[in-house]
N, C-alpha and C positions, 0 to 999 in steps of 0.2 A: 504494500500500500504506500510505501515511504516515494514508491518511484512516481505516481498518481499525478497527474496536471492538476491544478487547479479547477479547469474546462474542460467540459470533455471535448474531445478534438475526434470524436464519428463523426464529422459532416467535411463534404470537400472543401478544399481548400482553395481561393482565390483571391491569391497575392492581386492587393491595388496596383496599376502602373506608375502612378506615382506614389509622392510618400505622403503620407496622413501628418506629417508634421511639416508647415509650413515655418522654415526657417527664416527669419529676419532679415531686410538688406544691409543692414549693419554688419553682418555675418561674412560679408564678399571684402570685407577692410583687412581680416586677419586670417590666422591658418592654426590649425590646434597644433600644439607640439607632440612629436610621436610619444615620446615619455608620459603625457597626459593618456593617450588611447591606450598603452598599455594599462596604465591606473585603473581606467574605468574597465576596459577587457578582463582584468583578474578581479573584478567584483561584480558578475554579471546575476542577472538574476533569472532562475527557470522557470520559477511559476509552480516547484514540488510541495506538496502537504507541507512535508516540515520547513519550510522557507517561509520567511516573515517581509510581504509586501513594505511592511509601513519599515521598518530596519533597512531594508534595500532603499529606500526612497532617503532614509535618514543618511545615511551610509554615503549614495550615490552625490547628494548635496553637499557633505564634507568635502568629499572630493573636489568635487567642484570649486567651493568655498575657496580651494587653496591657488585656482588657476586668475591670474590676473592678464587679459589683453588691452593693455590699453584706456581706453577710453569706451570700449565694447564693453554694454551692460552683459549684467551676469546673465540673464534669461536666454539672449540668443545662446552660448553655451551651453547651457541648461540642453535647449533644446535641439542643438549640434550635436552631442553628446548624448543624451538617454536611449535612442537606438542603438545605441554602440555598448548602453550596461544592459540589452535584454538577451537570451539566447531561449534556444527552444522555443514551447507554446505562446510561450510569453511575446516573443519576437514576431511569431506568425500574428497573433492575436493584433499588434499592432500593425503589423503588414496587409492586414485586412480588412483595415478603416479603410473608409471613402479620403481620398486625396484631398489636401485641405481642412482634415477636418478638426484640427489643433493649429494655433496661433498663438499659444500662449501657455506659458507654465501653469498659469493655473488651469485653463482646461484638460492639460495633459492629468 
């Protein structure tokens, strides 16, 4: 049961062609440092029973917290970034919003 999704994932599956997260034009000013993608890569989240959405959210934010571009608010990273801490169901499940359908940290 430990290996269990979150969702069940019986129905097909149909990647959006574009991304459900509209990222910021602020975001075209700067480039993530590789050493950041690793960061968030080794704390990704899968969406299993024993995995703690709200800890990954907490967790994923620190990280961030720590990254400074600039003059570029924190949100566009936010939102550069969190596709990059999901794996598994979790990554499908957002790969399966309607394009567009995030603008904003706090909708995410």
């Amino acid at each position: 049961m430990d290996d269990e999704p979150m969702w069940a994932a019986d129905h097909v599956v149909a990647p959006t062609p574009g991304s459900a997260i509209t990222i910021p034009e602020t975001a075209n000013k700067f480039a993530i440092k590789g050493n950041h993608l690793t960061i968030v890569k080794g704390n990704q989240f899968n969406g299993r029973t024993k995995t703690d959405p709200h800890k990954h959210i907490h967790e994923f934010l620190g990280i961030c917290d720590m990254f400074k571009y600039g003059d570029t608010e924190n949100e566009a990273v936010l939102l550069m970034m969190f596709l990059l801490s999901l794996t598994g169901e979790e990554k499908t499940w957002l790969d399966e919003l309607n394009e567009g359908t995030i603008e904003t940290w706090d909708e995410l």
